[in-house]
N, C-alpha and C positions, 0 to 999 in steps of 0.2 A: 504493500500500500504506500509506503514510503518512498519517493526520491531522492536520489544525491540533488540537490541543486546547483544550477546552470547559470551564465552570463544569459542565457535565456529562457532561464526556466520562468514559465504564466507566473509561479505564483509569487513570483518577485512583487509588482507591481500589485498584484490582489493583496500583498503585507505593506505596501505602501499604503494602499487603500483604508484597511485597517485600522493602523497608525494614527491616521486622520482622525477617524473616528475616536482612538483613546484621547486627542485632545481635545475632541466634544466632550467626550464623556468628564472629563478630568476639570473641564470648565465650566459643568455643570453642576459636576459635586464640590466645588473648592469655593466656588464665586453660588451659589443657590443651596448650599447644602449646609453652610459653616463651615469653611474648613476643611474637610475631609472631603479623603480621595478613596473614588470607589473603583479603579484603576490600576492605581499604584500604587502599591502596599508598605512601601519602602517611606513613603510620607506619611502613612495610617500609624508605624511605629513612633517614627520619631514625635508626632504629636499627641500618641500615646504619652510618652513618655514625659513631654511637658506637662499633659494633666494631669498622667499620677503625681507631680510634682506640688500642685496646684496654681501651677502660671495660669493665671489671669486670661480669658478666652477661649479656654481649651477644657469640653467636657468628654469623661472618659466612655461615655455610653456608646456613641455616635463611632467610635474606632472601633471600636469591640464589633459594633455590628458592622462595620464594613468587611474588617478583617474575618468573621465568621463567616458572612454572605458568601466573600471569595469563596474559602474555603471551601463552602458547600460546594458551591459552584464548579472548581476546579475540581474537585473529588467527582462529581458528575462527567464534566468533560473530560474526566481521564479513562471514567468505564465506558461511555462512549466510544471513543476511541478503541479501547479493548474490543469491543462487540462486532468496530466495523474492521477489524485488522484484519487483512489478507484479501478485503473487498473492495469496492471500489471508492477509491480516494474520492471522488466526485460525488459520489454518495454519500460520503461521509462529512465533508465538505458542506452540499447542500443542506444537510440536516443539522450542523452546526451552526448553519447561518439562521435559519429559521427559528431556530432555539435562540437565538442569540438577540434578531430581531423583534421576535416575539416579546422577551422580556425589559428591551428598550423600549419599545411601545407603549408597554404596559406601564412604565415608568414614564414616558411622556404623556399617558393619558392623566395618570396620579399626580403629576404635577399641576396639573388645569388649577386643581384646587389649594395648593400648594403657596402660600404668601410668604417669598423670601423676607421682604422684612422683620418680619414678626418669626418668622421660621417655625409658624403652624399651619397648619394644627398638626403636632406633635408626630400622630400616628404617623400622616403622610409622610412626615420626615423621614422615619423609620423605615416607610412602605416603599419610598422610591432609593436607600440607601441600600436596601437589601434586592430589589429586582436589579439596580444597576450592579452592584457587587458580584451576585451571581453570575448574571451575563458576561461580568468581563473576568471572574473566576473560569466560569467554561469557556470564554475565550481562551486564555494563558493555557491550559491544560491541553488544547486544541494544536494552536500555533507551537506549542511546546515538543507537540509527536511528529509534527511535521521537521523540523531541524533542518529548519533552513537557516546559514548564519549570517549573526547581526538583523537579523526581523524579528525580535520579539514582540513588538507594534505595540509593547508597552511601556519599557525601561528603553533609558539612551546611557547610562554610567559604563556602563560596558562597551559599547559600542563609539561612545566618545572616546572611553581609553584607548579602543583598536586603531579610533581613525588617527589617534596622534604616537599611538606606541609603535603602530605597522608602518608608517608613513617613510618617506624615502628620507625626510628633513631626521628621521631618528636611525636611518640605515636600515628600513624595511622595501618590501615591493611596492606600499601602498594597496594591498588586495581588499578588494572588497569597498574600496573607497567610494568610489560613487552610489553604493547602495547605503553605506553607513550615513553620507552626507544624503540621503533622501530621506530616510527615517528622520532623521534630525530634520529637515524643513518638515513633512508629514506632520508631527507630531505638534511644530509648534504654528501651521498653518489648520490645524482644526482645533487647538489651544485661543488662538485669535477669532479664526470666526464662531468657536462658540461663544467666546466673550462676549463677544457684538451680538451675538443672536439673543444670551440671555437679556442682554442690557437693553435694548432695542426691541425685543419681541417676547421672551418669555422664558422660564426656565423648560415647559416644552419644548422648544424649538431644536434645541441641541443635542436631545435626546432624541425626537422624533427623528432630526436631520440622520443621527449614526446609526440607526436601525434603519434605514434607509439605503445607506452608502454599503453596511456590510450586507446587506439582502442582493440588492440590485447590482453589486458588487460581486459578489462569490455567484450570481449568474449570470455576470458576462463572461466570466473566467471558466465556469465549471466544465465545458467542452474541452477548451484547451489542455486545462490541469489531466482530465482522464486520459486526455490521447497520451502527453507525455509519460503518465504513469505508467500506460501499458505498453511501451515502449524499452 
């Protein structure tokens, strides 16, 4: 079910795609949610960690569920994955996106009602930190069995260090360079227009827009992706 990945493997650009979408999603949870990232979990700890502290701004309920959600989420997308092994990536694929759409949706319908200022009613906070966490839990979990490198369409710390530790200026080839610097515009060209979109149109908008991009997304690719697999 797995490929080696290619200077032209589809799903280069389907993880570009992607990427876009984590900085909807990341601008939705951080700028309409308080704070928290339902995305990247790497920033859920450390402002964990400010609130166990009790820094000012920082409540510990709101990480606990993000980081659960994932959790779920990835534990899902990893038996997923198990289920579809040895069959058709493109199937696999399709059904990751749906699951994935589905639960952004779900979370841009819940925000309708959702009043960033006041950041209630409570539940909904709750409601739409645990559909987005999921979904980008079973994302990671996803993208994760696929091992394409440098596309995790979530984290860039890694993939910054490649693009300056591999680089010719440090005595490297440079490999993978041009995909590393996409990921990095990706991530913070759907970072900026989710901005705009919450600020401007709604904390829906940026949710509805990355269920969107990943649905109509992994079916323009899903053709291509099976041919190369079965190749």
């Amino acid at each position: 079910m797995v490929i080696t990945a290619t200077p032209t493997d589809p799903r280069v650009p389907l993880l570009l795609l992607l990427s876009v979408t984590t900085g909807l999603v990341d601008a939705a949870s951080v700028l309409g949610l308080g704070k928290v990232f339902t995305a990247n979990m790497t920033g859920n700890i450390v402002f964990l960690g400010f609130a166990a502290s009790g820094a000012p701004g920082f409540k510990i309920l709101p990480f606990v569920a993000a980081l659960a959600s994932f959790m779920i989420g990835a534990l899902v997308g990893g038996r997923t994955g198990k289920v579809h092994a040895g069959g058709s990536e493109r199937r696999w694929l399709l059904t990751s996106a749906v699951v994935e759409t589905a639960l952004l949706w779900a979370a841009a319908i819940s925000a309708l009602g959702f009043d960033v200022a006041t950041q209630s009613p409570e539940a909904r906070l709750y409601l739409i930190i645990g559909l987005t966490g999921i979904a980008m839990g079973y994302r990671n979990a996803t993208i994760r069995q696929l091992k394409v490198a440098d596309l995790t369409t979530t984290v860039l710390t890694l993939t910054l260090t490649g693009l300056s530790a591999d680089s010719r200026a440090a005595g490297g080839t440079g490999t993978n360079s041009r995909r590393r610097v996409g990921a990095v515009i990706a991530i913070f060209a759907g970072a900026a227009l989710g901005a705009g979109l919450l600020v401007h149109v709604g904390l829906y908008a940026p949710l509805a827009l990355a269920g969107a991009v990943v649905l109509f997304g992994t079916l323009a690719f899903a053709y291509r992706l099976e041919a190369v697999s079965s190749t």
